[in-house]
Backbone bond lengths (Angstrom), bond angles and torsions (degrees), N, CA, C in turn:
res aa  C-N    CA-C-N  psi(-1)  N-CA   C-N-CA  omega(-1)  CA-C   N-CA-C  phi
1 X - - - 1.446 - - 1.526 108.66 -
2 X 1.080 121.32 126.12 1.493 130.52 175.55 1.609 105.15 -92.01
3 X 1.804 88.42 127.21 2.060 87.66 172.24 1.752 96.52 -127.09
4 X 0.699 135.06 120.96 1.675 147.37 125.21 1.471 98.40 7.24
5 X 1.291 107.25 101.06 1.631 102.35 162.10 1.744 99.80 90.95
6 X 0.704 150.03 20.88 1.550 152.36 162.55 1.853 109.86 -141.41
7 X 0.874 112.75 19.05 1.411 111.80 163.44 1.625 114.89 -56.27
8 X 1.317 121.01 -26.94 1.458 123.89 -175.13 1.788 100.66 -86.16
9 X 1.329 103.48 -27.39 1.592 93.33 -177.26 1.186 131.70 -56.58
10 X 1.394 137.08 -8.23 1.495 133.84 153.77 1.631 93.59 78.04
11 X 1.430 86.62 167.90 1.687 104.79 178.13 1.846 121.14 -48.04
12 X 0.767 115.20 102.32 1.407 135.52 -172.78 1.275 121.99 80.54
13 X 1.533 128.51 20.73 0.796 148.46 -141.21 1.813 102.22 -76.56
14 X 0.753 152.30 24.43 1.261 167.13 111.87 1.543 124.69 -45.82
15 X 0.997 110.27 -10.56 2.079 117.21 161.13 1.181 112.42 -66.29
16 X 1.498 110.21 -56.26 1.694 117.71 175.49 1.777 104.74 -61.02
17 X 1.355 128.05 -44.51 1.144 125.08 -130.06 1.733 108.75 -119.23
18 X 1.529 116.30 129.60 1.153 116.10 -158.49 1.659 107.46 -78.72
19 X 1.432 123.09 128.74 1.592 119.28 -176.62 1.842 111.08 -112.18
20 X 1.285 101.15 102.01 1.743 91.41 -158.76 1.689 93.92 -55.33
21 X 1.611 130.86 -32.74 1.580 90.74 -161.25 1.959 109.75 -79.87
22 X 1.378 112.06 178.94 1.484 104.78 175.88 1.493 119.75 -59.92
23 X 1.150 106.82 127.24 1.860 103.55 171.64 1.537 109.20 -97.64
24 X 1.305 131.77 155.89 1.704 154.63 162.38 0.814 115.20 -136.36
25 X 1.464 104.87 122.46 1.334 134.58 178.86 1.765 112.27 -85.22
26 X 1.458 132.02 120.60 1.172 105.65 168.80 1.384 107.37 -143.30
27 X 1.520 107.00 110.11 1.298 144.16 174.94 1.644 113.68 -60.85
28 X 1.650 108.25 123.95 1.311 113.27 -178.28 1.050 98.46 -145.20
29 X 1.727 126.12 108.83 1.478 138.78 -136.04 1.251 157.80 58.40
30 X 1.474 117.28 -112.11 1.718 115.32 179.29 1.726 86.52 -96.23
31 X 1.218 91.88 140.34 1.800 109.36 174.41 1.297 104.33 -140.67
32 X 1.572 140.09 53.20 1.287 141.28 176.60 1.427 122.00 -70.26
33 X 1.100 152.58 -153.61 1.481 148.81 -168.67 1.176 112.51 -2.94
34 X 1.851 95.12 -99.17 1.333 107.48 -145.76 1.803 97.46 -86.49
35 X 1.809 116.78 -6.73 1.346 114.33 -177.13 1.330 113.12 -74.45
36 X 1.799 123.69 -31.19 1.356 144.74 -175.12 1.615 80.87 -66.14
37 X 1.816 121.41 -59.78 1.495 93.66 -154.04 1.364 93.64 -80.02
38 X 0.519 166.39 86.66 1.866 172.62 125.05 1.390 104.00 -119.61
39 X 0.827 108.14 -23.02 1.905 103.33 171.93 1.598 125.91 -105.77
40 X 1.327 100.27 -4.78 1.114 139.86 171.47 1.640 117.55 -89.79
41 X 1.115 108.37 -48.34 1.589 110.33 159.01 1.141 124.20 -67.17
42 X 1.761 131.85 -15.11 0.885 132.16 171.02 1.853 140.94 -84.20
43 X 1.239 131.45 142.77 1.196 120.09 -171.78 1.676 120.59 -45.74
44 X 1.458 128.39 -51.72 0.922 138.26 163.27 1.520 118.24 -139.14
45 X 1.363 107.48 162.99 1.757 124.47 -159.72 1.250 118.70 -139.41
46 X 1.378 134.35 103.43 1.164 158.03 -159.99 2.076 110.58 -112.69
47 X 1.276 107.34 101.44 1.201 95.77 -159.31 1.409 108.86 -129.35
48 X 1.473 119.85 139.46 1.635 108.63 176.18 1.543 127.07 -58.75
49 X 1.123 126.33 148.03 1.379 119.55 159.40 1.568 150.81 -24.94
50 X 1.353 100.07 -26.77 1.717 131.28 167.12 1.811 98.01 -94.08
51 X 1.119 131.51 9.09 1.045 95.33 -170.65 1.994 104.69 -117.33
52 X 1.170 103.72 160.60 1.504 114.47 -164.79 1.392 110.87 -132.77
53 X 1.229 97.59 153.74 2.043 105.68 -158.93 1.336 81.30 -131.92
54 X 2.000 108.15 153.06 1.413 106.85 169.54 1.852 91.85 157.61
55 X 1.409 94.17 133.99 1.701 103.65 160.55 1.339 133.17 -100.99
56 X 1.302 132.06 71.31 1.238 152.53 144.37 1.002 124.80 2.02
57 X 1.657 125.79 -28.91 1.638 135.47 169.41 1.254 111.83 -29.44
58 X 0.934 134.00 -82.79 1.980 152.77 167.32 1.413 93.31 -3.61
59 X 1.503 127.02 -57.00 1.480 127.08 -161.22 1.547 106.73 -66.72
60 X 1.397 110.61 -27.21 1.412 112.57 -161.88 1.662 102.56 -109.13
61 X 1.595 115.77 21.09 1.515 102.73 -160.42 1.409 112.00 49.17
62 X 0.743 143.13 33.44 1.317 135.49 157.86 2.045 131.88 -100.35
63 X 1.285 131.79 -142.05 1.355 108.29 166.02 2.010 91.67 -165.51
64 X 1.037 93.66 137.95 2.075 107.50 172.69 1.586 95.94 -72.63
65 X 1.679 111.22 91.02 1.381 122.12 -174.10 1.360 125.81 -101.91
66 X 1.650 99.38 2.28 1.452 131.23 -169.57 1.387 96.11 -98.31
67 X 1.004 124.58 47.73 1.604 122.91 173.94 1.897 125.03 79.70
68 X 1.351 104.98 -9.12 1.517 120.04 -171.31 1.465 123.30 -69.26
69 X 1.141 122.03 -20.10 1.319 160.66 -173.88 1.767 109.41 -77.26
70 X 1.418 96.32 -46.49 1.189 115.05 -178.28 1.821 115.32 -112.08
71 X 0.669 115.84 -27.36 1.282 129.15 175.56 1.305 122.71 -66.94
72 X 1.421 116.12 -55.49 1.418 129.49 -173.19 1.637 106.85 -64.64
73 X 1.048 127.15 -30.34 1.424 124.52 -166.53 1.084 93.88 -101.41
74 X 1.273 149.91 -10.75 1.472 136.77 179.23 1.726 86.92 -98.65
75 X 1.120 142.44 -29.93 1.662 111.92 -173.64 1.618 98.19 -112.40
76 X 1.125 125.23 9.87 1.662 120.77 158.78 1.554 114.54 -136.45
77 X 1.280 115.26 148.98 1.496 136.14 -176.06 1.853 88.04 -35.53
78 X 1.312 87.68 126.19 1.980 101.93 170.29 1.751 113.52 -31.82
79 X 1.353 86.33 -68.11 1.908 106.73 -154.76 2.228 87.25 -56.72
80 X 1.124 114.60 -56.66 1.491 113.19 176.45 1.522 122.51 -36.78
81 X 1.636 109.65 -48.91 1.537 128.73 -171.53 1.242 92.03 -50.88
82 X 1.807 102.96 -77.91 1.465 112.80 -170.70 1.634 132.46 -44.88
83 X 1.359 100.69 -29.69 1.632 114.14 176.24 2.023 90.82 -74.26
84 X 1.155 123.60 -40.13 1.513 104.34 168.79 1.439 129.21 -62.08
85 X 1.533 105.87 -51.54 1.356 107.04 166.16 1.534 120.13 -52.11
86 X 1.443 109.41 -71.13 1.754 115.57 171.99 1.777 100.46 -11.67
87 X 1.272 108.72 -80.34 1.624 116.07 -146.80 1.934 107.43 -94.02
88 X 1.203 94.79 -11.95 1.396 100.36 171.30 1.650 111.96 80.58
89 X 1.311 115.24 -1.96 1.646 136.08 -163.82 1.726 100.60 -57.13
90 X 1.057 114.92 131.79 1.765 104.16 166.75 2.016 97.30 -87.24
91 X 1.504 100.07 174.27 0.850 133.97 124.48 1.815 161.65 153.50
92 X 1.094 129.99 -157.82 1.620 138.02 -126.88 1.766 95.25 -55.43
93 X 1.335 114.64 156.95 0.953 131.58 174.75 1.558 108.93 -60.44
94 X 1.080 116.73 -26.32 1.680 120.56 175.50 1.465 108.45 -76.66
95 X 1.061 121.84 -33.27 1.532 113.57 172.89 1.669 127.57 -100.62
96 X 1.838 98.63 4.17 1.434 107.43 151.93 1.088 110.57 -98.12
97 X 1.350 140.95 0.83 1.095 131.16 164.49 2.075 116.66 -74.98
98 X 1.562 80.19 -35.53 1.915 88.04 -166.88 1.867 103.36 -79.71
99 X 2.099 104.26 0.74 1.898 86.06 -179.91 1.105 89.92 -121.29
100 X 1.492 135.51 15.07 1.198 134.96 159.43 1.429 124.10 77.83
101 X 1.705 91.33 40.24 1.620 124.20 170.44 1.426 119.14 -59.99
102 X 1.743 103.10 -51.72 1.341 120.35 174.09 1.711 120.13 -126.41
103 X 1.156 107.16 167.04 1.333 111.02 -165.53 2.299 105.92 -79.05
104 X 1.485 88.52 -49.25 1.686 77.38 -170.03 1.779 95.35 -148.98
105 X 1.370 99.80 145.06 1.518 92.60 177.67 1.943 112.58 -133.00
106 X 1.950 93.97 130.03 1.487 89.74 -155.12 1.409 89.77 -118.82
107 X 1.139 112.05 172.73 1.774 134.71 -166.66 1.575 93.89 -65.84
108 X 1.538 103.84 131.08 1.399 130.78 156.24 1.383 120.07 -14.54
109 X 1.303 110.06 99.32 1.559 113.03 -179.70 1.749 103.10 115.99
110 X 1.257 124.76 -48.52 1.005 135.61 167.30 1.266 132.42 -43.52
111 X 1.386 126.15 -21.03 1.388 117.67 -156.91 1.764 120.00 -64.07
112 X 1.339 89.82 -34.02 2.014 113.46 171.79 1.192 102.46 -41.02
113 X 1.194 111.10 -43.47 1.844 111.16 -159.82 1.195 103.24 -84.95
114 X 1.456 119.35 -54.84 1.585 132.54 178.31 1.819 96.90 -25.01
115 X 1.592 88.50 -57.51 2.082 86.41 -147.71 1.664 80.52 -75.16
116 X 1.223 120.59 -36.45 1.815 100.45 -165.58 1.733 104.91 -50.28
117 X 1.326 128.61 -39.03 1.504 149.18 -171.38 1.926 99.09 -73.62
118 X 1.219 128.07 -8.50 1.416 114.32 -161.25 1.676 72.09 -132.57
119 X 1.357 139.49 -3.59 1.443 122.24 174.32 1.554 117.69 -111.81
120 X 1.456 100.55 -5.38 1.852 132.11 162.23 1.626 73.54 -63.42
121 X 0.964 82.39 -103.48 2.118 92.84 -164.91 1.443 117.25 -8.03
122 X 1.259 111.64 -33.94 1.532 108.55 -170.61 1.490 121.09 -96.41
123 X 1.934 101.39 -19.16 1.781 126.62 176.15 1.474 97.24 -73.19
124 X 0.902 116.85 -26.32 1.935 114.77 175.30 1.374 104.43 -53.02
125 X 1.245 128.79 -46.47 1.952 126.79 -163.87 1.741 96.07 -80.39
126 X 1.498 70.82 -163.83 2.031 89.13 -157.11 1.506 75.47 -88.53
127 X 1.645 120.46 133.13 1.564 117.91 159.23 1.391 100.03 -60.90
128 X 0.801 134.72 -66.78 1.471 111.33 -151.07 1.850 115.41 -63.95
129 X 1.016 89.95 -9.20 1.808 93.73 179.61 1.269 103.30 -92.75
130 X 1.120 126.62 -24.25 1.804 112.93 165.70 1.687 103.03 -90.92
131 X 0.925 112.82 -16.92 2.061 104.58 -179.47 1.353 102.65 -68.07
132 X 2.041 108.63 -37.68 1.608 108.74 177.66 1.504 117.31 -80.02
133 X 1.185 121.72 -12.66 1.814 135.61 -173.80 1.568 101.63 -78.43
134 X 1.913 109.54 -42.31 1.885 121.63 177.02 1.808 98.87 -65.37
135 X 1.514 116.68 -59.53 1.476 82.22 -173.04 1.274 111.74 -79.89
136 X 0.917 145.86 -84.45 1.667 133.70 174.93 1.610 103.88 27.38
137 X 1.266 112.65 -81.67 1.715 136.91 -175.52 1.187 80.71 -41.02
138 X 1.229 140.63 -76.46 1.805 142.17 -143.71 1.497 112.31 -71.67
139 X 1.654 108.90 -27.78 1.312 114.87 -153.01 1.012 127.88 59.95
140 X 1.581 117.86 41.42 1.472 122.70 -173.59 1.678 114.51 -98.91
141 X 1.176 90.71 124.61 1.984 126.10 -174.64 1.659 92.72 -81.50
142 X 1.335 122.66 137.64 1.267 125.24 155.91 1.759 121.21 31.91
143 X 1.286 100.98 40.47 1.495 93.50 -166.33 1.387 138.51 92.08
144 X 1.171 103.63 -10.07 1.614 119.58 174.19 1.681 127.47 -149.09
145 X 1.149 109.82 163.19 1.673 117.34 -165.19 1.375 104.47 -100.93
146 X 1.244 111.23 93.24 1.334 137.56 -174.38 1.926 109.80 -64.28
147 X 1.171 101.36 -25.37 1.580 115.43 152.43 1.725 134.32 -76.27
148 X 1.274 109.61 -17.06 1.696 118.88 150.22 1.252 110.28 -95.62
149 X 0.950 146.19 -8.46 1.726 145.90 170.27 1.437 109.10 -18.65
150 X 1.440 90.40 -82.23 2.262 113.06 169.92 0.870 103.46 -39.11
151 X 1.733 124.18 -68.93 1.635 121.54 -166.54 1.545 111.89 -58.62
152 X 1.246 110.10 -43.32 1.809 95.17 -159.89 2.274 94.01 -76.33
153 X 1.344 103.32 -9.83 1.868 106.81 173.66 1.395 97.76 -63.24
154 X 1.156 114.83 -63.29 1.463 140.70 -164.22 2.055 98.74 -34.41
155 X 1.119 82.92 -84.62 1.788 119.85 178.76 1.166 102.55 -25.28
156 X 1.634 106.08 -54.19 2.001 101.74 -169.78 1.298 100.50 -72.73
157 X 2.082 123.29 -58.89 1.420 98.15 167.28 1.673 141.30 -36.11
158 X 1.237 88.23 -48.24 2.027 72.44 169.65 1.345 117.53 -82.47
159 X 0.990 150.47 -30.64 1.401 157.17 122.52 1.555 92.85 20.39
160 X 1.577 103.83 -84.37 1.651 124.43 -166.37 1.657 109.76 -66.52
161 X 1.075 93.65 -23.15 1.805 94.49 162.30 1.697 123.08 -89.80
162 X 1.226 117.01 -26.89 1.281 125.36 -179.30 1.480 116.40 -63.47
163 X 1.452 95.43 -45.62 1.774 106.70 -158.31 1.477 121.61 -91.99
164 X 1.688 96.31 9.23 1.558 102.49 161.46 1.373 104.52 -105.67
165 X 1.910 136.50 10.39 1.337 125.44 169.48 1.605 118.50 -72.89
166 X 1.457 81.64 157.20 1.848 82.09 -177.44 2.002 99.49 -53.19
167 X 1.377 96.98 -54.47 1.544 102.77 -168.37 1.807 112.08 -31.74
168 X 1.344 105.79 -60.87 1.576 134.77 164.08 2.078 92.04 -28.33
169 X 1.028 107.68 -70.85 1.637 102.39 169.08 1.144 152.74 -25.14
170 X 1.604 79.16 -67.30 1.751 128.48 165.68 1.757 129.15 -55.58
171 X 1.449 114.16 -50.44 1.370 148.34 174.42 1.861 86.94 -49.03
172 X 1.252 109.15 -91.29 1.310 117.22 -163.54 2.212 128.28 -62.47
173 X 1.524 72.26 -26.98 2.035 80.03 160.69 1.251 109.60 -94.01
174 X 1.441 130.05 -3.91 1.198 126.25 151.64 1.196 140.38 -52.50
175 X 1.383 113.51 -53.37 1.259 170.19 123.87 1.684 107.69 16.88
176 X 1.948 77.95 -73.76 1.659 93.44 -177.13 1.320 124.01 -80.74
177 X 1.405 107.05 -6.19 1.353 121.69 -161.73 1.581 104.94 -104.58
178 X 1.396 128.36 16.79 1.410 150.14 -140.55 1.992 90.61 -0.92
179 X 1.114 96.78 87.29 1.886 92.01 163.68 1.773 86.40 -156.30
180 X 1.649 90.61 176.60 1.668 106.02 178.24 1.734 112.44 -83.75
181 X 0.775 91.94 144.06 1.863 94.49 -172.13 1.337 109.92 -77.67
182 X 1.718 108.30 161.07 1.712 97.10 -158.06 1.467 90.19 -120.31
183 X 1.574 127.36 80.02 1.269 117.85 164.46 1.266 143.09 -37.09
184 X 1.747 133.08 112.97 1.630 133.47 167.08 0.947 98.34 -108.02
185 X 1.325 165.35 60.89 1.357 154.69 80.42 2.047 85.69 100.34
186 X 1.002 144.09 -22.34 1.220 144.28 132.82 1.122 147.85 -26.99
């Protein structure tokens, strides 16, 4: 899809970047890292029954730098986020539905339709009165969320500190090498 003015945004480039109309996400299966933060960047998330949320970074020395880090604990109960982040654990769409991860979760194969049917619902209002209801909600200044500012600063510094550790190395030739990774905290 070509947009006017986001040519610099790169592959998913909508995590960083504020989109006044509503976005839906609809998840049909494994949604780990960078798929959670893509669904995670989005206004609401409609997801099949098979499908599973979760940041995995931790396993690989690595870090959810795509906004996940920051994201997850502002739209779910703290102590939960962090027990995802901490251990890197996914999980099921039924129990992001019950902490109020995602909005609705529909039968396998379905999820397309679900969100097309929950974005009917939302094409009924005045666009511009829900484009003004999204920033309001966001607190968005001139186009941007003046409340991720720090975080997405934050993120690249450790980001840029992380990914010269051995672990950062280690995590992902681990990985590939199907064995357990040999952490030095280095």
């Amino acid at each position: 899809m070509y947009a006017p003015g986001r040519e610099l945004w790169g592959f998913a480039g909508f995590v960083n970047h504020f989109v006044d109309k509503p976005t839906i996400a609809a998840v049909n299966g494994t949604a780990l890292g960078g798929g959670t933060e893509l669904a995670l960047a989005a206004d609401l998330i409609v997801a099949a029954e098979n499908a599973t949320f979760g940041l995995p970074e931790v396993k690989r020395g690595l870090l959810a730098g795509a906004g996940g880090v920051f994201r997850l604990p502002a739209q779910i109960p703290q102590r939960l986020a962090m027990e995802m982040i901490f251990t890197g654990e996914p999980i099921t769409a039924a129990r992001a539905v019950e902490i109020g991860l995602i909005n609705a979760v529909a039968p396998v194969g379905e999820s397309v339709g679900a969100a097309i049917e929950l974005a009917q619902r939302i094409a009924v209002n005045a666009p511009l009165s829900v484009q003004a209801s999204k920033r309001i909600a966001y607190g968005v200044v001139d186009g941007a969320r003046p409340d991720e500012d720090a975080r997405w600063s934050l993120s690249a510094a450790e980001w840029a500190q992380l990914k010269t550790s051995d672990d950062a190395k280690e995590g992902p030739l681990a990985f590939s090498q199907k064995r357990e990774p040999v952490w030095k905290a280095h």
